[in-house]
N, CA, C and O atoms as a GROMACS GRO file, in nm:
protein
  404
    1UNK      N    1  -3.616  -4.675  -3.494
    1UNK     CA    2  -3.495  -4.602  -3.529
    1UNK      C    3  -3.438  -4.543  -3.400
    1UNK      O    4  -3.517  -4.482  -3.330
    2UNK      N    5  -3.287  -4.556  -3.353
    2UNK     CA    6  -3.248  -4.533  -3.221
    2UNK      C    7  -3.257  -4.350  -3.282
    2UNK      O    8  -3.277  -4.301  -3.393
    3UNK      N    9  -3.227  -4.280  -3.117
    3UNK     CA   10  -3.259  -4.150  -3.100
    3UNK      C   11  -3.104  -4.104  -3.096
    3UNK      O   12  -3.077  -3.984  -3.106
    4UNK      N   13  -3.015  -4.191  -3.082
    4UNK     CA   14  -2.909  -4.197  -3.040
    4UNK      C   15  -2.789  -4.284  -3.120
    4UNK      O   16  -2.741  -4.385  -3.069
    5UNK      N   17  -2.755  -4.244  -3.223
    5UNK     CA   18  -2.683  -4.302  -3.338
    5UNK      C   19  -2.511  -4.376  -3.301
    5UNK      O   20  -2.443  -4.475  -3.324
    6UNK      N   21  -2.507  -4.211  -3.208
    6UNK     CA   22  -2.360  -4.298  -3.182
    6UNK      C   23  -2.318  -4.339  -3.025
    6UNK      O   24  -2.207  -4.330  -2.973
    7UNK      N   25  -2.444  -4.388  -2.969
    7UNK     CA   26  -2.433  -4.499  -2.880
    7UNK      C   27  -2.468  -4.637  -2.912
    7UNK      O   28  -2.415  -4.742  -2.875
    8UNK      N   29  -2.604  -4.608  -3.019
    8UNK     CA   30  -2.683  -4.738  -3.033
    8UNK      C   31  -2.619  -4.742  -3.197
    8UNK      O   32  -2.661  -4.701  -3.305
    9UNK      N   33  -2.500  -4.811  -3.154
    9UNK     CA   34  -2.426  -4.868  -3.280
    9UNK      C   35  -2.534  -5.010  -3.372
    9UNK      O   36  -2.650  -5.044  -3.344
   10UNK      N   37  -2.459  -5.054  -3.462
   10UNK     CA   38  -2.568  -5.202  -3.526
   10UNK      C   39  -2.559  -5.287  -3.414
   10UNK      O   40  -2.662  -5.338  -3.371
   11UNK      N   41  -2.393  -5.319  -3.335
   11UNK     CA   42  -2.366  -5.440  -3.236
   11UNK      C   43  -2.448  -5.415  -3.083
   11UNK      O   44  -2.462  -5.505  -2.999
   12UNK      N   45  -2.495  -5.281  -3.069
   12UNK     CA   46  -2.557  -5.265  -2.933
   12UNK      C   47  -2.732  -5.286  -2.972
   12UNK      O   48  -2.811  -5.302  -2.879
   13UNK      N   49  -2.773  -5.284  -3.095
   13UNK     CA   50  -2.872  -5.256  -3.156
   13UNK      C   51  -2.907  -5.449  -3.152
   13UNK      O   52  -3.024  -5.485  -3.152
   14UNK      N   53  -2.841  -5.511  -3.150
   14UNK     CA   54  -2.837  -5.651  -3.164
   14UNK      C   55  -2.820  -5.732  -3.083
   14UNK      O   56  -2.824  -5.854  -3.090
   15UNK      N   57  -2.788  -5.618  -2.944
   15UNK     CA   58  -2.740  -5.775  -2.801
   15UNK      C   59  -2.907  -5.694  -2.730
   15UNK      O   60  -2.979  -5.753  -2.649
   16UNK      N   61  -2.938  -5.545  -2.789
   16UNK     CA   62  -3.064  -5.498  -2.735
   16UNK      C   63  -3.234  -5.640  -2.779
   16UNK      O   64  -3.334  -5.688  -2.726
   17UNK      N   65  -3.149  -5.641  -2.919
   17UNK     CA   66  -3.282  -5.722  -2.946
   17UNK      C   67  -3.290  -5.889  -2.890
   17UNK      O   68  -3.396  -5.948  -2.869
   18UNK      N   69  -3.155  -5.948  -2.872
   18UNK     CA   70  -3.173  -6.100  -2.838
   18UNK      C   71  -3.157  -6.095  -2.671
   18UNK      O   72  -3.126  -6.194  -2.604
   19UNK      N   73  -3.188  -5.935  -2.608
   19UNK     CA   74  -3.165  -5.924  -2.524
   19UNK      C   75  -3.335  -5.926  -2.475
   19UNK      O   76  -3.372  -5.985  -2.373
   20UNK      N   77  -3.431  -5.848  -2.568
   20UNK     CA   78  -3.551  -5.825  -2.541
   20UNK      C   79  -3.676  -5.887  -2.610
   20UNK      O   80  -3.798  -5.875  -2.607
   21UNK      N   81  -3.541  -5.991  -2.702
   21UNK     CA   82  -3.616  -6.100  -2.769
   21UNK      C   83  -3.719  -6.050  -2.906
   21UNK      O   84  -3.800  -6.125  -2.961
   22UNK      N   85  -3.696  -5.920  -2.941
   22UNK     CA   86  -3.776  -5.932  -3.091
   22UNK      C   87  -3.827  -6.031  -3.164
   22UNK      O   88  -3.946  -6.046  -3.191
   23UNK      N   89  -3.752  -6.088  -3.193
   23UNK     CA   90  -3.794  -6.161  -3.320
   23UNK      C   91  -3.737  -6.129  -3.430
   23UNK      O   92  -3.663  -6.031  -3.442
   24UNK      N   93  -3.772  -6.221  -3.535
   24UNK     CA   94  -3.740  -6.161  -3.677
   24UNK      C   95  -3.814  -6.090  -3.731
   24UNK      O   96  -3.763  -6.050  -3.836
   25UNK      N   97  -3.935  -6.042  -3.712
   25UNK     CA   98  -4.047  -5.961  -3.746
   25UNK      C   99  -3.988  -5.778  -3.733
   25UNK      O  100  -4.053  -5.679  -3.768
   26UNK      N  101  -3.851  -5.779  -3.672
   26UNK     CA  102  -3.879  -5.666  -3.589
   26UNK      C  103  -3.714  -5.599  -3.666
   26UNK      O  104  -3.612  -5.660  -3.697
   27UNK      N  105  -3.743  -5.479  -3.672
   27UNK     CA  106  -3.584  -5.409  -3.749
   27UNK      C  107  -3.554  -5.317  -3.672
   27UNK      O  108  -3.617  -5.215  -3.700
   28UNK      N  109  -3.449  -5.299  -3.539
   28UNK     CA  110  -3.381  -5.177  -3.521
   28UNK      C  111  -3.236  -5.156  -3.584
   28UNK      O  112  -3.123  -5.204  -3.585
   29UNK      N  113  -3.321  -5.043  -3.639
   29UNK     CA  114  -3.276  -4.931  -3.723
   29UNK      C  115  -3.156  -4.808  -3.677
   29UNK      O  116  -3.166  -4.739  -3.575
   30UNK      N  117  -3.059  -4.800  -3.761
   30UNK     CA  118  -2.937  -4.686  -3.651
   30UNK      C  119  -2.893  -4.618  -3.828
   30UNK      O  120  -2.941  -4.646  -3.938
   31UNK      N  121  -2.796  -4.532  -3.793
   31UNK     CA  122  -2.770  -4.435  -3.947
   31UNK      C  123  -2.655  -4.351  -3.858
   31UNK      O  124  -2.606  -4.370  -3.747
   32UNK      N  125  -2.638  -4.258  -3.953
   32UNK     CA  126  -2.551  -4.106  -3.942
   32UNK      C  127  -2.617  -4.031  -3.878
   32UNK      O  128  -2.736  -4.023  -3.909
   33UNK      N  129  -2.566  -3.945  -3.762
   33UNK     CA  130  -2.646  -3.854  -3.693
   33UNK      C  131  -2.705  -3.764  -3.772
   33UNK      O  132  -2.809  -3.706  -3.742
   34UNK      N  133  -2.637  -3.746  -3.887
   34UNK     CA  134  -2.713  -3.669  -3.980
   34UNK      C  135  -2.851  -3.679  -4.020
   34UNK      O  136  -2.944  -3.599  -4.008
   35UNK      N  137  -2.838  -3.848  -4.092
   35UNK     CA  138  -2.940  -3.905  -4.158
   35UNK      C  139  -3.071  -3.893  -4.058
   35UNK      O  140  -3.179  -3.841  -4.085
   36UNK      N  141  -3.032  -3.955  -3.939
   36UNK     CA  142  -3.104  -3.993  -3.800
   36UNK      C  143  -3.180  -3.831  -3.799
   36UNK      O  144  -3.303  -3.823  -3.797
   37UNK      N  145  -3.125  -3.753  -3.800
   37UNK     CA  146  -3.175  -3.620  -3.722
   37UNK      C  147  -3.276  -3.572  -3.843
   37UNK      O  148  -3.389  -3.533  -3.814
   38UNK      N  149  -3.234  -3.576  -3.969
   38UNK     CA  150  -3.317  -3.580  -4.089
   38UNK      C  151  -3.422  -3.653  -4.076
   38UNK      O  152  -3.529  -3.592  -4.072
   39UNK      N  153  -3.424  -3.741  -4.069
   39UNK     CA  154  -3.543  -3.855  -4.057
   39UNK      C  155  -3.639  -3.806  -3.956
   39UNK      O  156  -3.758  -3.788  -3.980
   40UNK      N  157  -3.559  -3.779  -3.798
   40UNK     CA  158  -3.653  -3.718  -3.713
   40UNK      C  159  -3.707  -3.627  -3.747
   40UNK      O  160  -3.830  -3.630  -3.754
   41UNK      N  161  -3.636  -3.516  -3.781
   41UNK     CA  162  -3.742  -3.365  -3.818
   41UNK      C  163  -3.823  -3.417  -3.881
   41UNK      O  164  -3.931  -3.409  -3.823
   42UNK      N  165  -3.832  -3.496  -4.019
   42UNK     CA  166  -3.952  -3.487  -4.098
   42UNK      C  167  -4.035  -3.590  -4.056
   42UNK      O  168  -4.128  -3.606  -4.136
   43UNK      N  169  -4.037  -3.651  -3.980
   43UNK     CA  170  -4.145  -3.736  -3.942
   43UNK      C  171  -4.219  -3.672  -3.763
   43UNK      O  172  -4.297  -3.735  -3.691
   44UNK      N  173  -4.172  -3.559  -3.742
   44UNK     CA  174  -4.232  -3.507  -3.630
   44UNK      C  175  -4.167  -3.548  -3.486
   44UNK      O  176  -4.214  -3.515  -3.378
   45UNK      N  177  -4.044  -3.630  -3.506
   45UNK     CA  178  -4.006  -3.684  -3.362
   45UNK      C  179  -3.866  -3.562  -3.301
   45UNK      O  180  -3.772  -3.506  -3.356
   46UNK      N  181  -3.909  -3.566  -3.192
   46UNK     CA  182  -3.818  -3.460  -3.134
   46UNK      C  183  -3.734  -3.570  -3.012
   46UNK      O  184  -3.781  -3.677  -2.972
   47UNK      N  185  -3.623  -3.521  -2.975
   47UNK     CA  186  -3.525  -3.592  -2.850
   47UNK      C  187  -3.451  -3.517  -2.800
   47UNK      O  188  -3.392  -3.436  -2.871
   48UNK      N  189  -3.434  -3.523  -2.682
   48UNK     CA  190  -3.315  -3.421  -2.629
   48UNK      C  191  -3.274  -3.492  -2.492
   48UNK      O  192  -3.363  -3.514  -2.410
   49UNK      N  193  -3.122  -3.533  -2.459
   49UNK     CA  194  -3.057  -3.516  -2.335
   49UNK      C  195  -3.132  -3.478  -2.234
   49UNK      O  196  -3.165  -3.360  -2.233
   50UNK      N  197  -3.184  -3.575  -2.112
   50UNK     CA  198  -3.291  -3.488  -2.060
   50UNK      C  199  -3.193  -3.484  -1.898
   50UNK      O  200  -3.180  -3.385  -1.825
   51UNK      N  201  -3.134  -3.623  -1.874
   51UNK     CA  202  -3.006  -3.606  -1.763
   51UNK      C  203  -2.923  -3.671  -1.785
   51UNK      O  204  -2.930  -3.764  -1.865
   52UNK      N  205  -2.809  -3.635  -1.710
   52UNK     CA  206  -2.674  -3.679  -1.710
   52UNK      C  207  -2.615  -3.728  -1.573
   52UNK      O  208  -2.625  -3.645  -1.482
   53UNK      N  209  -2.556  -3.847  -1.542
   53UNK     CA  210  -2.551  -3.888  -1.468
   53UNK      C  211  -2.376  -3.937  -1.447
   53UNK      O  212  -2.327  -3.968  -1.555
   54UNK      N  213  -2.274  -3.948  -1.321
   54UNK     CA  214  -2.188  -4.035  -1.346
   54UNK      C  215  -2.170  -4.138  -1.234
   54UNK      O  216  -2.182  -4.100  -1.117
   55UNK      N  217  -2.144  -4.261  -1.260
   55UNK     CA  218  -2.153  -4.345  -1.226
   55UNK      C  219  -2.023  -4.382  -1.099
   55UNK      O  220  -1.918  -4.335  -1.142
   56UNK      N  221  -2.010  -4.424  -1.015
   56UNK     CA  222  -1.911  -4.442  -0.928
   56UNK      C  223  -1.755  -4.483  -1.013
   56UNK      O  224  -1.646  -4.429  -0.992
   57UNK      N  225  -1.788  -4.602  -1.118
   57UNK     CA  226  -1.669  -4.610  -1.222
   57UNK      C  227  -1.615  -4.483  -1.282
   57UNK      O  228  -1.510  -4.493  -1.346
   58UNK      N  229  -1.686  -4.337  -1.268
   58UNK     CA  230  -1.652  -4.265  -1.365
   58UNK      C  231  -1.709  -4.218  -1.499
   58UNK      O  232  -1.696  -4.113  -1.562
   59UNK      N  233  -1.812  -4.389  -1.534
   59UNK     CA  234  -1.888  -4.348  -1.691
   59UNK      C  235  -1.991  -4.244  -1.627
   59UNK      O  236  -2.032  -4.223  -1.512
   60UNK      N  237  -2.013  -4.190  -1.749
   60UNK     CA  238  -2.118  -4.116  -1.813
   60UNK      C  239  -2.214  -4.154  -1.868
   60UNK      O  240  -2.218  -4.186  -1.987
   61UNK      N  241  -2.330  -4.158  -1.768
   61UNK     CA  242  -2.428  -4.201  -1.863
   61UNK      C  243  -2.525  -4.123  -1.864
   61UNK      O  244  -2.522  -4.032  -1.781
   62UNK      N  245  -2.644  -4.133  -1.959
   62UNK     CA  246  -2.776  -4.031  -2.008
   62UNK      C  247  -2.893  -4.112  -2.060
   62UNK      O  248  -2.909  -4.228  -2.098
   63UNK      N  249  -2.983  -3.984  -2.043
   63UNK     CA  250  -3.122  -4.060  -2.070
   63UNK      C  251  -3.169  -3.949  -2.176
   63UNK      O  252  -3.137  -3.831  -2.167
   64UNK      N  253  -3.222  -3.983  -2.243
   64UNK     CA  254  -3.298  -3.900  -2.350
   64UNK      C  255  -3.453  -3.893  -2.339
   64UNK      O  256  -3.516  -3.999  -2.340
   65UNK      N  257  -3.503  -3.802  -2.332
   65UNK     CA  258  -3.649  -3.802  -2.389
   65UNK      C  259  -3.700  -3.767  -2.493
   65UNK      O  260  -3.637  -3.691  -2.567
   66UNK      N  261  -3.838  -3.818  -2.531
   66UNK     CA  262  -3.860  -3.831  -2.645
   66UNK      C  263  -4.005  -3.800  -2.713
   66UNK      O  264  -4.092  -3.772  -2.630
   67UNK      N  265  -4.035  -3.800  -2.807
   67UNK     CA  266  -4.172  -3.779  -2.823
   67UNK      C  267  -4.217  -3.897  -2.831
   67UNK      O  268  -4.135  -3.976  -2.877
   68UNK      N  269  -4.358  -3.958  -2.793
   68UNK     CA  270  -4.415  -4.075  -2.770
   68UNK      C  271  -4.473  -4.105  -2.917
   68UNK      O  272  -4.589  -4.064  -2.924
   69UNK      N  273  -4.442  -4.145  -3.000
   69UNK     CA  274  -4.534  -4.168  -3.124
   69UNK      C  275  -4.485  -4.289  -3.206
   69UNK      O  276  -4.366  -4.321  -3.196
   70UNK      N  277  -4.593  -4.379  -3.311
   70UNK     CA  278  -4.539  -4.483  -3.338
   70UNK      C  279  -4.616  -4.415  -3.508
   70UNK      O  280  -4.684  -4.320  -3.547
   71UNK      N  281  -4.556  -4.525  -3.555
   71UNK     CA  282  -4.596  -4.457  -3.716
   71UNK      C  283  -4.604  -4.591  -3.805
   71UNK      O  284  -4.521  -4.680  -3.786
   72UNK      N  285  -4.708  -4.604  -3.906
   72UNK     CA  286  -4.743  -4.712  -3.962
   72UNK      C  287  -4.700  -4.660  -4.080
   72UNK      O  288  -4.732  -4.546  -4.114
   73UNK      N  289  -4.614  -4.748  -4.164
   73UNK     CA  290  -4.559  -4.719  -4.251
   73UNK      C  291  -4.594  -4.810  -4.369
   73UNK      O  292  -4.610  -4.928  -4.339
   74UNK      N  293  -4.612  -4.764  -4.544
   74UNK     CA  294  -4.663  -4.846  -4.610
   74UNK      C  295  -4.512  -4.930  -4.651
   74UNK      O  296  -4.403  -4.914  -4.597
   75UNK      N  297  -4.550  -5.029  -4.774
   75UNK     CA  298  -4.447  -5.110  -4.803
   75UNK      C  299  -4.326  -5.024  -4.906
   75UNK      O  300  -4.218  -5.075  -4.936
   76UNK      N  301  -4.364  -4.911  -4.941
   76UNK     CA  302  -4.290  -4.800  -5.024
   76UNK      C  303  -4.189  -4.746  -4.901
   76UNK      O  304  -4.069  -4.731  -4.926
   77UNK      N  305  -4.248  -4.715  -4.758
   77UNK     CA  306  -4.169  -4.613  -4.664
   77UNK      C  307  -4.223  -4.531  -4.623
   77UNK      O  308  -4.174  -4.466  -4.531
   78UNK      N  309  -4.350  -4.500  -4.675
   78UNK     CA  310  -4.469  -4.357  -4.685
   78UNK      C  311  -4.520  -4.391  -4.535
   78UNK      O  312  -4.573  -4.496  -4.498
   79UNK      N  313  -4.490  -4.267  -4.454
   79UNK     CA  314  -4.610  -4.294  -4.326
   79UNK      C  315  -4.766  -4.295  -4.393
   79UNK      O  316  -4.822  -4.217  -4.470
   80UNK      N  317  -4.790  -4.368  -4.355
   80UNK     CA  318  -4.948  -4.371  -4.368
   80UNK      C  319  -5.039  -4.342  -4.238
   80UNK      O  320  -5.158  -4.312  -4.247
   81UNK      N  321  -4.986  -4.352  -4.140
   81UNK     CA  322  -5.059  -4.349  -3.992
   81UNK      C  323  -4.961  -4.322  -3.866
   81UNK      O  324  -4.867  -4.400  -3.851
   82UNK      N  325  -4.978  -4.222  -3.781
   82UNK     CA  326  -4.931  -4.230  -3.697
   82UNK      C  327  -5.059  -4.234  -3.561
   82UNK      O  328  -5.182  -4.225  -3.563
   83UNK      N  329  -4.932  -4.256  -3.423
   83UNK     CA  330  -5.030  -4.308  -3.361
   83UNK      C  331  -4.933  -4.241  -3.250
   83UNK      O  332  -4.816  -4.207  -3.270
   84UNK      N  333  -5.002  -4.229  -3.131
   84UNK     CA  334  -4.954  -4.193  -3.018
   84UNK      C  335  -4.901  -4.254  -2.916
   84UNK      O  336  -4.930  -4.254  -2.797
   85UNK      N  337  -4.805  -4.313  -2.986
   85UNK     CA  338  -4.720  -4.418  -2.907
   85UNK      C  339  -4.796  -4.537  -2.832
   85UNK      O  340  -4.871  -4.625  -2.874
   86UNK      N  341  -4.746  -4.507  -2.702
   86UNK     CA  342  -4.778  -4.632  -2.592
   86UNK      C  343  -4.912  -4.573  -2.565
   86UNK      O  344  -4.939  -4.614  -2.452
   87UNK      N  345  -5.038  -4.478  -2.620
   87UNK     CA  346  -5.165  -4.497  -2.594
   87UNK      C  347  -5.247  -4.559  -2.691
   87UNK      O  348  -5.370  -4.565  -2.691
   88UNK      N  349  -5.138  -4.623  -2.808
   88UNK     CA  350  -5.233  -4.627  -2.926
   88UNK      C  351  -5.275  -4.794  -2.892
   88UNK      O  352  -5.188  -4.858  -2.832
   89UNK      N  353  -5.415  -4.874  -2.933
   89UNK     CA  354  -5.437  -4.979  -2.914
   89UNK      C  355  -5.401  -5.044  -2.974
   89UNK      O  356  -5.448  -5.022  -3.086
   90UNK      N  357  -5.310  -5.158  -2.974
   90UNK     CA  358  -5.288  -5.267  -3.048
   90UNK      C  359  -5.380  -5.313  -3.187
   90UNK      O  360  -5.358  -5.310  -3.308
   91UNK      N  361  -5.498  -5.357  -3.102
   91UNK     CA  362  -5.627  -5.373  -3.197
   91UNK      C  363  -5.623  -5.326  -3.342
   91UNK      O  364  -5.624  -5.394  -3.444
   92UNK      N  365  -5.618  -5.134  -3.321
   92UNK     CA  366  -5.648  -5.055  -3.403
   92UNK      C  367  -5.522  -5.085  -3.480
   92UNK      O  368  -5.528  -5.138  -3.591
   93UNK      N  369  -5.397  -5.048  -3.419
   93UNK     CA  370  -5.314  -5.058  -3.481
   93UNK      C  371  -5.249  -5.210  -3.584
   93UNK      O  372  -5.164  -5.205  -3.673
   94UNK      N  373  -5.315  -5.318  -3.538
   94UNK     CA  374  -5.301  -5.419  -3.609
   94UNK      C  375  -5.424  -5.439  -3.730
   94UNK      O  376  -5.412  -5.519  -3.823
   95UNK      N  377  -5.537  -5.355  -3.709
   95UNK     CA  378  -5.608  -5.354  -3.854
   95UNK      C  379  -5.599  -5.294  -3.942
   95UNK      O  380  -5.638  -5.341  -4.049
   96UNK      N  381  -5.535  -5.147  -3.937
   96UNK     CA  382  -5.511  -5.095  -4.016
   96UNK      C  383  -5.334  -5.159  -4.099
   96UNK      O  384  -5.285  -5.138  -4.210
   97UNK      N  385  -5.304  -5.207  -4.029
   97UNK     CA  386  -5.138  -5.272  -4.070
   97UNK      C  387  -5.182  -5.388  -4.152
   97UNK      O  388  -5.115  -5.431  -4.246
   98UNK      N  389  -5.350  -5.464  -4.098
   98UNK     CA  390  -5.360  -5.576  -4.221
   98UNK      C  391  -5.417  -5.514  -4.366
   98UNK      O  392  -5.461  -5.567  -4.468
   99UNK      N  393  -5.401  -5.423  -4.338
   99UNK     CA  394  -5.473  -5.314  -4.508
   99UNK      C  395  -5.358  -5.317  -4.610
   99UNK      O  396  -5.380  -5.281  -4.726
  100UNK      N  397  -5.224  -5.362  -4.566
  100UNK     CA  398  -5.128  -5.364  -4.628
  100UNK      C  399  -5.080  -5.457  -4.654
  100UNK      O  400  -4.970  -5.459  -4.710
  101UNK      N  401  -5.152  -5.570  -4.618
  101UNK     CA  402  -5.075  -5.713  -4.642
  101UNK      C  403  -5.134  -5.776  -4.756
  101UNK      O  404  -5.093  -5.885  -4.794
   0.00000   0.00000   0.00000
């Protein structure tokens, strides 16, 4: 789910993925800043503007940081597992994901 609703539109959400090659296995996700910010609070993820930068053209651009966490979700939507992002092992994280198949 982007952190960032009204940059990472569906069409930027879509040149990101055949850009980084997902697959079809893979869903990024975008909403209402509303929805988005809802979703974050209750699942524990925090983001904030961390710099701002402008570019010789004039744009504006930014980086956000974020909380590192990934979350295993059942086939209802229910987190069932979270994990600590980029330390969590693949391994682990792919056996407990076959508990649901």
């Amino acid at each position: 789910v982007s952190f960032d609703p009204a940059r990472d539109t569906p069409a930027v959400l879509r040149r990101y993925a055949a850009t980084w090659k997902t697959g079809p296995d893979w869903r990024l996700l975008t909403g209402d800043s509303t929805a988005v910010a809802g979703l974050m609070d209750r699942i524990g993820v925090r983001s904030e503007i961390s710099r701002r930068d402008t570019l010789a053209s004039g744009e504006v651009i930014y980086h956000i940081s974020h909380t590192d966490k990934a979350l295993l979700l059942d086939p209802e939507g229910r987190v069932v597992e979270t994990y600590g992002g980029s330390a969590a092992l693949p391994e682990m994280v792919a056996a407990d994901a076959r508990a649901f198949l």
